[in-house]
C-alpha angles and dihedrals in degrees: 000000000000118000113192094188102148107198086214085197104046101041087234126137127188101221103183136329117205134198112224116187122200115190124229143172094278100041132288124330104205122202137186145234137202140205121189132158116208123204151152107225092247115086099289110095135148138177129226140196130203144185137208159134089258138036105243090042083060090046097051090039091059094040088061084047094053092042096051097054107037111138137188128256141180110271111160113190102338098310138066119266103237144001110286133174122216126180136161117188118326098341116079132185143206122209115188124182115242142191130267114274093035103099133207097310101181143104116285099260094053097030084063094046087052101040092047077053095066083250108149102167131028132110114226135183134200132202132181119027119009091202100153103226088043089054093049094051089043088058088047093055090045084051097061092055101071122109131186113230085249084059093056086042100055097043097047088042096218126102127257125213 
């Protein structure tokens, strides 16, 4: 079950929320996970998942989560400064940079991740599994990546211009 609710104020984006059942000897307990990814819109984003008896308790469980480990990463004017690959486990992504005017041209679970990242143009494209929660931690691999020109500056020691 996918719920694509985006919270536009609070930078907060319900990814997925899924039903788990465990049988015992009454019947079934279900239970229920949540995915969400937390950002500011400009380059600090993170993703949460949480687990509980009830839906919003998930919910609120995997916020925290995503609140608490939002990082920052290198956005430059609304795109990402190079190509990266990011993969984890069986899904892999490819981020391209692309020009102003294009827009976020991806899948929804990675279309939420970049656009809670302050990403407003980029194509992207995903291969292997499209497990949700796979997809989310390859972009952010992908994510972390990413370096500014200074950055590569600064670690080769040398000037580019």
């Amino acid at each position: 079950m996918s719920v694509t609710e985006q919270q536009r104020d609070s930078g907060e984006s319900v990814i997925q929320i899924r039903r788990c059942a465990c049988v015992v000897k009454g019947g079934r307990r279900f239970s229920f996970a949540a995915l969400v990814v937390s950002g500011d819109r400009n380059g600090s984003v993170g993703y949460g998942y949480g687990k509980a008896v009830e839906v919003p308790l998930a919910v609120e469980k995997a916020t925290k989560s995503a609140n608490r480990s939002q990082q920052k990463y290198a956005i430059v004017d609304g795109t990402i400064p190079h190509q990266v690959t990011g993969h984890f486990r069986a899904s892999r992504i490819l981020l391209l940079p692309a020009k102003p005017g294009t827009g976020v041209i991806a899948g929804e679970c990675v279309r939420l991740v970049l656009e809670a990242a302050g990403v407003t143009d980029i194509l992207t494209k995903s291969f292997g599994s499209s497990n949700p929660l796979n997809l989310v931690k390859a972009t952010f691999d992908a994510l972390s990546q990413l370096q500014t020109r200074e950055q590569v500056e600064r670690l080769r020691g040398v000037s580019l211009s």
